[in-house]
DRENTI-80379 format. One record per residue (C-alpha): x, y, z; residue in one letter; residue number from 1. Coordinates in nm, 4 decimals. Example, Ala and Ser with C-alpha at 12.3 -4.5 7.8 and 13.67 -1.06 7.14 Angstrom:
// residues 2
<<1.2300; -0.4500; 0.7800>; A; 1>
<<1.3670; -0.1060; 0.7140>; S; 2>
END
This chain:
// residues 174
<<0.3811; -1.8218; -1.1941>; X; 1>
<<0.2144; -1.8890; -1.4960>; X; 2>
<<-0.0698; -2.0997; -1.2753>; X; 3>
<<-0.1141; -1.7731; -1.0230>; X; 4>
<<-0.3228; -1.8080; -0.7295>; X; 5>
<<-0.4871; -1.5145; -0.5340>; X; 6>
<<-0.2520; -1.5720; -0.2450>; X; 7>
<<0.0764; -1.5643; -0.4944>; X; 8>
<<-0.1090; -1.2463; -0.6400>; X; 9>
<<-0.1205; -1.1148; -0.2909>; X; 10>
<<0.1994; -1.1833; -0.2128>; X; 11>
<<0.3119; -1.0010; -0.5304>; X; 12>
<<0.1473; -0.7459; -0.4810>; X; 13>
<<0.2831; -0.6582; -0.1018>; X; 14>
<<0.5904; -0.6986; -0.2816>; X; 15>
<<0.5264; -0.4165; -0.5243>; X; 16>
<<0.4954; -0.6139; -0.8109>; X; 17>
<<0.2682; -0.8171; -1.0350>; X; 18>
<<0.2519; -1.1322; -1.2131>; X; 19>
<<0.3886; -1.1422; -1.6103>; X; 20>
<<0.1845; -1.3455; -1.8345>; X; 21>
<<0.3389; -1.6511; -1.9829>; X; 22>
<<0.3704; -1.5320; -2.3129>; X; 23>
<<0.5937; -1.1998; -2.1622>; X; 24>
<<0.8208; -1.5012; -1.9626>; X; 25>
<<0.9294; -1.6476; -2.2604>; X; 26>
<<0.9781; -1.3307; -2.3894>; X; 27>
<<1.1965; -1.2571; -2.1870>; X; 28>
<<1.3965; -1.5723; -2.1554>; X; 29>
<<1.4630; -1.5720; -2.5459>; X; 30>
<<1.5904; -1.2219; -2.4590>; X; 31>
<<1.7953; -1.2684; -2.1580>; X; 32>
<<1.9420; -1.6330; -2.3620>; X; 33>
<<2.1521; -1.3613; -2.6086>; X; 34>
<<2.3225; -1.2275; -2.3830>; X; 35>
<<2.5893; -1.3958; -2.1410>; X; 36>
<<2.4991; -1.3747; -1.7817>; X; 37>
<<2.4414; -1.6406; -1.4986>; X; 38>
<<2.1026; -1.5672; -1.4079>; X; 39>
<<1.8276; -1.2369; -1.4699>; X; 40>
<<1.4818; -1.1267; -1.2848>; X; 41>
<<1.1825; -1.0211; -1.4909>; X; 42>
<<0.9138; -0.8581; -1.3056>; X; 43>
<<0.6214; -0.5932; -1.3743>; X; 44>
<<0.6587; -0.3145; -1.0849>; X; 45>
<<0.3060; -0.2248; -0.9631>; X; 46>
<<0.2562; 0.1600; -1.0786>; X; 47>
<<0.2710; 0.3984; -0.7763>; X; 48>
<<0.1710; 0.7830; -0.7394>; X; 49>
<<0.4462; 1.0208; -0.7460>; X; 50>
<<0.6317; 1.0179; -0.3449>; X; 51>
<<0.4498; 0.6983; -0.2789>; X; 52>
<<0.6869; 0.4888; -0.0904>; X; 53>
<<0.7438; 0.1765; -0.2527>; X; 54>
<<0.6995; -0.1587; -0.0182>; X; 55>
<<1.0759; -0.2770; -0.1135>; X; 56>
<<1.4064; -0.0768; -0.1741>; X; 57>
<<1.4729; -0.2713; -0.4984>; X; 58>
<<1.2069; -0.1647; -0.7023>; X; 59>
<<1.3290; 0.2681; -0.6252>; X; 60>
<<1.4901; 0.2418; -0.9364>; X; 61>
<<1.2349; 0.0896; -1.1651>; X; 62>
<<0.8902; 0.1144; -0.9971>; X; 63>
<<0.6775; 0.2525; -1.2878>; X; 64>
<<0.4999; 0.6172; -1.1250>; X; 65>
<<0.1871; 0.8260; -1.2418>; X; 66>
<<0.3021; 1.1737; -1.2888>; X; 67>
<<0.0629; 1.4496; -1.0556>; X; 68>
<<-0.0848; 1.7049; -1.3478>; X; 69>
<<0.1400; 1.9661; -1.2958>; X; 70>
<<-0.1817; 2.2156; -1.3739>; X; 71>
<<-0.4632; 2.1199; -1.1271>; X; 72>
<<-0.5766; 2.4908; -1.1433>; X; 73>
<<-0.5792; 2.7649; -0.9040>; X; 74>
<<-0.7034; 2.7176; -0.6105>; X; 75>
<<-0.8297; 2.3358; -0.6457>; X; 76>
<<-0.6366; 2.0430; -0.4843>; X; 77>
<<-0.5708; 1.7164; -0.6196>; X; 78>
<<-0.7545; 1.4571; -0.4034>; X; 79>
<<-0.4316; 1.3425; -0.3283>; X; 80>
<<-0.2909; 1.6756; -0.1815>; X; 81>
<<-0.6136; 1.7331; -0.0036>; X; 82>
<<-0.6084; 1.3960; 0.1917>; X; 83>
<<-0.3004; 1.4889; 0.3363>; X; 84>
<<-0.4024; 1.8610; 0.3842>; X; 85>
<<-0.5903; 1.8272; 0.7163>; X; 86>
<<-0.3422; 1.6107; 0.8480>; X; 87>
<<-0.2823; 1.7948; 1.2197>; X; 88>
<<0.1432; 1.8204; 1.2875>; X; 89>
<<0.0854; 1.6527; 1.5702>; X; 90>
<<-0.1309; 1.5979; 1.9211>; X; 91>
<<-0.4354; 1.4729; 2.0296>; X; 92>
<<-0.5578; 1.5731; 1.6718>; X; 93>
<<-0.3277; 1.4062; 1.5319>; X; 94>
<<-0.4034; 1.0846; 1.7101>; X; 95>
<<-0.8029; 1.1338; 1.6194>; X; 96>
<<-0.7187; 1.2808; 1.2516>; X; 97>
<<-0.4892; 0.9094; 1.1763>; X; 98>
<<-0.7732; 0.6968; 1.3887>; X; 99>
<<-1.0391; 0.8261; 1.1253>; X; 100>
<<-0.7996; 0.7757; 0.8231>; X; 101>
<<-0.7812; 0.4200; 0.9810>; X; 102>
<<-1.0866; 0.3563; 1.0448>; X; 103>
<<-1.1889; 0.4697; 0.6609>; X; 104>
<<-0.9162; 0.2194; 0.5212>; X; 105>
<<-1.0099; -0.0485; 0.6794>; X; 106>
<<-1.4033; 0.0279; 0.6375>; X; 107>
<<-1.2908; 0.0619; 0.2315>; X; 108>
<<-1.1109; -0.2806; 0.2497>; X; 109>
<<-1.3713; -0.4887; 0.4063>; X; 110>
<<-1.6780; -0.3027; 0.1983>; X; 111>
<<-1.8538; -0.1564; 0.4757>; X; 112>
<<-2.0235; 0.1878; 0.4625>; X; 113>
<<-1.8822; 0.3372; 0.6977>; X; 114>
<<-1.5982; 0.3832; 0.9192>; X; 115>
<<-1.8068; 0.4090; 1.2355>; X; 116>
<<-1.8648; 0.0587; 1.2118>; X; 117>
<<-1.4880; -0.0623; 1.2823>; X; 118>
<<-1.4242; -0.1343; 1.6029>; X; 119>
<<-1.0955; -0.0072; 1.6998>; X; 120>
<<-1.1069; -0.2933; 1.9955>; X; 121>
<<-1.1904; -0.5990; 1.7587>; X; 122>
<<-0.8619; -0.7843; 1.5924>; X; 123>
<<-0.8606; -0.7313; 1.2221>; X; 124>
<<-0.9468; -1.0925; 1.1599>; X; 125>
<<-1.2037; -1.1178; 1.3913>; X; 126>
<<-1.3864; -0.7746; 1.1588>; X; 127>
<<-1.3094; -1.0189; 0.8241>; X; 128>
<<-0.9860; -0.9324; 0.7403>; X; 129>
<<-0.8274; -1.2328; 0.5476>; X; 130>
<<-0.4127; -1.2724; 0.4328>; X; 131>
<<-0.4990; -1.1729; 0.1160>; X; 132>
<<-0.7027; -0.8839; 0.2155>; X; 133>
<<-0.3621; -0.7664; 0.4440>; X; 134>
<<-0.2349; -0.6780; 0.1337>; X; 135>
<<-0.4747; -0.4447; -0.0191>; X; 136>
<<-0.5032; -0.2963; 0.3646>; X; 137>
<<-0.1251; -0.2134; 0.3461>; X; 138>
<<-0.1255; -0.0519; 0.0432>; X; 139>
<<-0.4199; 0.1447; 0.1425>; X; 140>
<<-0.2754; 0.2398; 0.4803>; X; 141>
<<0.0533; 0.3523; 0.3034>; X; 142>
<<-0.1157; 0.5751; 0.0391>; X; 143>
<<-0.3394; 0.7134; 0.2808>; X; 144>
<<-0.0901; 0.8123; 0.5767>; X; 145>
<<0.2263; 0.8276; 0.2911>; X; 146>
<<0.4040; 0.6365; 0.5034>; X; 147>
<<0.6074; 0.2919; 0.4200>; X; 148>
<<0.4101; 0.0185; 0.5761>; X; 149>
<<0.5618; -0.3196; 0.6795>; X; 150>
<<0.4508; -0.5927; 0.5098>; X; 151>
<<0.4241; -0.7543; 0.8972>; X; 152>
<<0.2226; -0.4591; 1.0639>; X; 153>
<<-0.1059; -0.5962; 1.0689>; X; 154>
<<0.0534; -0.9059; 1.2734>; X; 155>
<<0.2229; -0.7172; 1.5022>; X; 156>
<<-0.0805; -0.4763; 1.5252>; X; 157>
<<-0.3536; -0.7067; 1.5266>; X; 158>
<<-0.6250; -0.4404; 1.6114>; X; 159>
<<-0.7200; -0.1249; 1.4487>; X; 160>
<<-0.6088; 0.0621; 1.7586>; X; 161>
<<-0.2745; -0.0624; 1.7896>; X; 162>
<<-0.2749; 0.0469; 1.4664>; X; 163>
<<-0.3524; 0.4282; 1.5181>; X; 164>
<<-0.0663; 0.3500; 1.8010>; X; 165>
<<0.1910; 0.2568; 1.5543>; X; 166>
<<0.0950; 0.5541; 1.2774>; X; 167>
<<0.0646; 0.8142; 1.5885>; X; 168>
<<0.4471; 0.6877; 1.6495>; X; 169>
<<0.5322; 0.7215; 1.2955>; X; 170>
<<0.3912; 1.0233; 1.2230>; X; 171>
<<0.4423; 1.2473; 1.5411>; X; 172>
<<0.8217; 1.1765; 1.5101>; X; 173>
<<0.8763; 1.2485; 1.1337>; X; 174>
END
C-alpha cells in the first residue's frame, strides 16, 4: 500500500477507507506482534457525517463520524438538513426534485458550472466520467440523496437518467 496509486486510492475510498502511511503499518505490526493472534486488519475509516450510510457493513462499528452542532440556532438549518428539506415524499416532484440533485452531483464531479449542462441521455463516460471519478460520484450521490449507494450503480446505470430511475425507486419506496 505503501506505493498507492490513484486507482488503489479510489478503490479505498469506495470502500470507506483510506490508505495508512508506512510509518503507521509498522506501527501497527510491532503492536499487533505482542499479542497472540493469527492474523489482524489495520485500516483508517474515511470520516462520515452523522446518519451517513457507510459504503460497507464492517466499518458500522468503527467508521470515525463528525458530530452535527447540536446548537445551529433558531430558526437556521444546517446545510445538511436543508438539502434534504425540499426533498418532495414522493411523485412527479419527487422524480424532478432527485433529477436536479443528480444532475448537480454529477455537474460537481466533472467541474462543470452547471447542472443544465448534463445530459441525462449521454452515458456517464461518454460526459468524462473516469473509474476513479465513480468513486467520488458515489459518495456524492449517497450524501446528497442519504441513501447507501452500490459501489456497482454507475455500471448498471450507465446514464444519468437511469440514474434518477434507480433513486426515484429507492426513494419513493422508503
Amino acid at each position: 500500500m505503501a506505493a498507492s496509486t490513484d486507482f488503489i486510492s479510489a478503490e479505498l475510498e469506495s470502500k470507506g477507507i483510506t490508505d495508512i502511511t508506512v510509518d503507521e503499518a509498522f506501527r501497527a505490526w510491532e503492536h499487533l506482534g505482542r499479542y497472540d493472534i493469527d492474523h489482524g486488519v489495520v485500516l483508517r475509516s474515511l470520516v462520515f457525517d452523522e446518519g451517513e450510510p457507510v459504503p460497507n457493513p464492517i466499518l458500522e462499528d468503527i467508521a470515525v463520524r463528525k458530530i452535527r452542532l447540536a446548537a445551529v440556532g433558531e430558526g437556521q438549518q444546517s446545510a445538511k438538513e436543508s438539502m434534504t428539506s425540499d426533498q418532495p415524499p414522493k411523485g412527479p416532484e419527487l422524480k424532478t426534485w432527485i433529477d436536479n440533485k443528480v444532475k448537480e452531483v454529477v455537474a460537481d464531479v466533472l467541474m462543470l458550472n452547471a447542472a443544465d449542462e448534463v445530459d441525462g441521455r449521454a452515458a456517464l463516460a461518454d460526459l468524462g466520467v473516469d473509474s476513479v471519478m465513480t468513486v467520488t460520484l458515489r459518495r456524492n450521490l449517497q450524501t446528497a440523496l442519504k441513501l447507501k449507494v452500490p459501489p456497482t450503480l454507475t455500471w448498471s446505470h450507465p446514464t444519468t437518467n437511469h440514474l434518477v430511475s434507480w433513486f426515484n425507486e429507492k426513494l419513493s419506496s422508503a
